[in-house]
N, C-alpha and C positions, 0 to 999 in steps of 0.2 A: 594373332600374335604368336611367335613362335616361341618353345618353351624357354631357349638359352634371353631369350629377350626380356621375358618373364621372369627369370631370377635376377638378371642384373637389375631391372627396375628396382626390384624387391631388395636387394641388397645394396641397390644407392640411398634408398627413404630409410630402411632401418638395418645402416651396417653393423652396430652393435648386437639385435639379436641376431640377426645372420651370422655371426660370427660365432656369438656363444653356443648357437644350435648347431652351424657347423664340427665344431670340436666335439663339444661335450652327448650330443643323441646319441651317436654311436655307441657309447657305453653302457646307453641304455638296454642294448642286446646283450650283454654283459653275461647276464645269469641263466640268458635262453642259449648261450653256446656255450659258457661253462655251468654246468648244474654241482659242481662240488661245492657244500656249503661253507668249507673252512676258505677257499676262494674267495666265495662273494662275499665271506667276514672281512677277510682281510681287504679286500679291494675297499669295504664300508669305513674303516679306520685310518686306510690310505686317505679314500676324502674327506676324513673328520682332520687330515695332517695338511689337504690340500685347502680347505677352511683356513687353519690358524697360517699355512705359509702366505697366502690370498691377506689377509689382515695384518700380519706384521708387514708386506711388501708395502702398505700404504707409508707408513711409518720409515722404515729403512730404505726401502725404495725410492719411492716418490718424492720425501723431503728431506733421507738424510742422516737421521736422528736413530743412533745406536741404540737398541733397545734390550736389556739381557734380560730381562723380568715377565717376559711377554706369557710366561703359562700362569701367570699370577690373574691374568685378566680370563684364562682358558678356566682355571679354579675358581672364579667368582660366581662365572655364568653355571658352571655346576651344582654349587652349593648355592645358590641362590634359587634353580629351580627347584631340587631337592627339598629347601626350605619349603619354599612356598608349596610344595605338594603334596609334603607330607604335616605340616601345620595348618593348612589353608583350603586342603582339598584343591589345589589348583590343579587346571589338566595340562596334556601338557602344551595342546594350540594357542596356551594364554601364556603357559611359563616360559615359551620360546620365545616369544619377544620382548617377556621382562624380563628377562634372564640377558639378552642384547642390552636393553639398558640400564638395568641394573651395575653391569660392566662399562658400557659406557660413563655412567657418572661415575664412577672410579675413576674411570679413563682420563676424564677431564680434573679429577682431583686431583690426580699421582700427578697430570700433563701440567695442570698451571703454574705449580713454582719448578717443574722437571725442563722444561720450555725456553727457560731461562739461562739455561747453562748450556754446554756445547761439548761435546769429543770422550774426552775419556770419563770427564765428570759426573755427564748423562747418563754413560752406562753404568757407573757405580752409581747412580742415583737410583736405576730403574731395576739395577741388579737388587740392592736394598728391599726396594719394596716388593720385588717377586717373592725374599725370604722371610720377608717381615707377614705378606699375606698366608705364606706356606706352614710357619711356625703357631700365627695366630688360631687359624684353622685348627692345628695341632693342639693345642692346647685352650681351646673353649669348648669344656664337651660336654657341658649343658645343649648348646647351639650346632655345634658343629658332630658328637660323637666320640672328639678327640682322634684316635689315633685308628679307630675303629673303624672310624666317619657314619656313615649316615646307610642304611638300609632300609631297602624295601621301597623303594622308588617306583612312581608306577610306569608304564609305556603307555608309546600312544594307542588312541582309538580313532577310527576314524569309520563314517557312515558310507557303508554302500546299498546299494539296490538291489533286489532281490522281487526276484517276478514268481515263484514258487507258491503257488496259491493265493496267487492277488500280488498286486504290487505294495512293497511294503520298503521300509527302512530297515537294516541289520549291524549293529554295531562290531566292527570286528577290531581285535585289539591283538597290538605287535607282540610276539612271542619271542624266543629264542631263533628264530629265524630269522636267517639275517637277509633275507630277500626282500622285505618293505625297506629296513633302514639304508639300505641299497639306495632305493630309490629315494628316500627322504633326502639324504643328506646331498643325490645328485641334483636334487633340485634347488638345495641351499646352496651349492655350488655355482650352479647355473644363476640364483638369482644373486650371489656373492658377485662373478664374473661378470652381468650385467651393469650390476651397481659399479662398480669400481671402472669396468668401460667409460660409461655414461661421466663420471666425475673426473678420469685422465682427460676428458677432453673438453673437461668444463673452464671458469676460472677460477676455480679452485684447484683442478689438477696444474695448470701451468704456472699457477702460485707456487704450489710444491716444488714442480722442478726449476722454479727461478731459487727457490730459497736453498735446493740442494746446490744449486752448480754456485749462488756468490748471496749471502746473504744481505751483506751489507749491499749490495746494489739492487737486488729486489725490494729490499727497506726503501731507500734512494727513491725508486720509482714509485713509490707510493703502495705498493704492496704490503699488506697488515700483517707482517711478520707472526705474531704471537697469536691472534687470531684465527689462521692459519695451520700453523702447528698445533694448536690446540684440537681445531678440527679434524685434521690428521688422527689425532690421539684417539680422540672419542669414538671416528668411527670404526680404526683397528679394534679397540677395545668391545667395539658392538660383534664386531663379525667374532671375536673368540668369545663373548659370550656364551651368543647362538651354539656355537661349536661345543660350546660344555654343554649347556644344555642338552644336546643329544647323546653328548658322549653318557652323562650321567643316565638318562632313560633308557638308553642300550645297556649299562652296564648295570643298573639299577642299585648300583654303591657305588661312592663316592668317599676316597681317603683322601688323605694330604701327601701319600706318598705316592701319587698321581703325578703331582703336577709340581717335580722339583727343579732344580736350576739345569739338568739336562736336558730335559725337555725345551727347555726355550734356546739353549743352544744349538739343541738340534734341529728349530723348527728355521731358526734363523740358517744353520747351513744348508737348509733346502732354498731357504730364497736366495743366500749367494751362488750356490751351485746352480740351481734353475737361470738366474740373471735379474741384480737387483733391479728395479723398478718398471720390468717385464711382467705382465699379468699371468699371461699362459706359463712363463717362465719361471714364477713359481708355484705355478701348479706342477710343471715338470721337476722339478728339481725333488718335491715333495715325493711324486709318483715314484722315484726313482730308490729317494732313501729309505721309502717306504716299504717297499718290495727288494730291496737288497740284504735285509734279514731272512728274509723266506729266499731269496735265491743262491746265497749264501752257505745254506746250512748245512752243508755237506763239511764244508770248511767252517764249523762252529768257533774252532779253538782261534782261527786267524781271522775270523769275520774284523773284529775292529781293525787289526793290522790292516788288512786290505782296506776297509772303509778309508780312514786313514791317509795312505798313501794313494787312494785314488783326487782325495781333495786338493792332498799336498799339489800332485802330478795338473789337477783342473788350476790349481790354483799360480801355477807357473805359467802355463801353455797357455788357459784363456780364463786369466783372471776377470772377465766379464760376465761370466759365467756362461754357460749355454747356448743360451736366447739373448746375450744381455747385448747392447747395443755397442757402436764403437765407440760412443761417444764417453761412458763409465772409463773402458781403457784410455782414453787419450786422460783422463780425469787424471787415472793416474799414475800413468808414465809423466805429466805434467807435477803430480805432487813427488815423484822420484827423486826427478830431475831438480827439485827445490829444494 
């Protein structure tokens, strides 16, 4: 069998991880061809932005549903591992996924009566509880620290192998190096990007985009509307968990003036920039606004200026963003034209 024969088989049976390995391994060279540590910082926190754009895209993307609150669910998953680690002794290979649903059932609280309403309502619903979780944080500081927040968070550990006089187990634990959390979070990435594949093509992904492009006639055909978007909600809300949760053990403090109402503005103009309901496409949009402060910096005093008029400039020329598909434009030169 020859080798080109060899991959296409390989990428007919599983086109979803062909895909996500395609994109994303390359980066995994990342730190072996730049070795500057404030780089591979920065690249770690681009994909803690490529996380939360990756999770709101289910939510805005995929169904629809304006969401301004969205760091509300990136601060739950933080202060939630945070809690449990430092009251509980939890590590953090367990707080990483209660810290997902921990956020999740929020997800689904704020989403059941949030679900219900539609357009600008939605976004004042959800803007609401981004500030309502941000203030509360702030002001419970028995719980939370208050304004202080929460110190001394521990980082991961993880066991490798060591043959140094017998083969034995060595625990090695994440420091200020940002070369593991590199990898950690490429890999939450990766399995972010797998998941969300796997579910655009499920029927639950074409529930979503029936309910974004005409609701009432996805209703009609028997499609569980609220159901649906609820599911939507919870699993966005799971992947910005996860994403706190790392942000918090990398940074091992956690405030409330983390995660305020700019932040979720900004996480959303990654995913319109990138291309809503594009997967890669908000991962690009993310990458972009990411590193547009470090590329920037020369021009500190007009950095927003320019950010700015570069959206305004995307937002005329290809309001579909990036990657995003034609069918978003015809959406709405259609809602224009009405």
């Amino acid at each position: 069998m020859r080798v080109s024969d060899f991959f296409k088989r390989l990428f007919r049976r599983h086109p979803f991880s062909c895909q996500v390995a395609l994109f994303l391994l390359p980066f995994s060279l990342f730190p072996l061809i730049d070795k500057n540590v404030y780089h591979i910082d920065l690249m770690t926190s681009i994909g803690i932005y490529v996380l939360l754009a990756m999770g709101l895209n289910v939510v805005v993307g995929f169904a629809g549903l304006l969401n301004l609150g969205y760091a509300a669910f990136f601060a739950i998953g933080a202060y939630a591992y945070a809690l449990l680690n430092l009251h509980a002794g939890c590590p953090f290979w367990l707080g990483l996924p209660a810290a997902g649903i921990v956020s999740m059932i929020f997800g689904l609280v704020i989403g059941a009566p949030s679900i219900r309403i539609r357009g600008d309502y939605l976004a004042i619903t959800t803007l609401g509880f981004g500030e309502i979780v941000r203030i509360a944080f702030n002001n419970l500081d028995e719980w939370t620290g208050g304004p202080n927040g929460l110190l001394g968070i521990a980082r991961p550990k993880i066991w490798v192998p060591r043959f140094e006089g017998g083969f034995h187990w060595e625990t090695f634990s994440f420091s200020v190096n940002p070369t593991p959390y590199f990898y950690l979070v490429l890999g939450l990435v990766m399995f972010a990007a797998y998941l969300l594949f796997r579910m655009s093509d499920s029927k639950i992904g074409r529930a979503l985009v029936a309910i974004r492009e005409d609701e009432l006639a996805a209703s009609c055909m028997g499609v569980p509307v609220l159901k649906i978007k609820l599911t939507a909600f919870g699993l966005s809300a799971f992947i910005a968990g996860m994403a706190g949760a790392v942000f918090a053990s990398k940074q091992t403090i956690v405030t409330p003036d983390s995660f305020d109402f700019v932040l979720s503005v900004l996480i959303l103009a990654m995913v319109v920039l990138g291309g809503m309901g594009n997967i890669w496409g908000a991962a690009l949009g993310a990458l972009i606004l990411g590193a547009l402060p470090e590329l920037l910096r020369e021009f500190a005093n007009y950095r927003m200026l320019l950010f700015g008029v570069m959206m305004v400039l995307m937002m005329i020329f290809r309001p579909q963003g990036i990657l995003g598909s034609q069918l978003i434009r015809r959406e709405m030169r259609t809602e224009k034209s009405e």
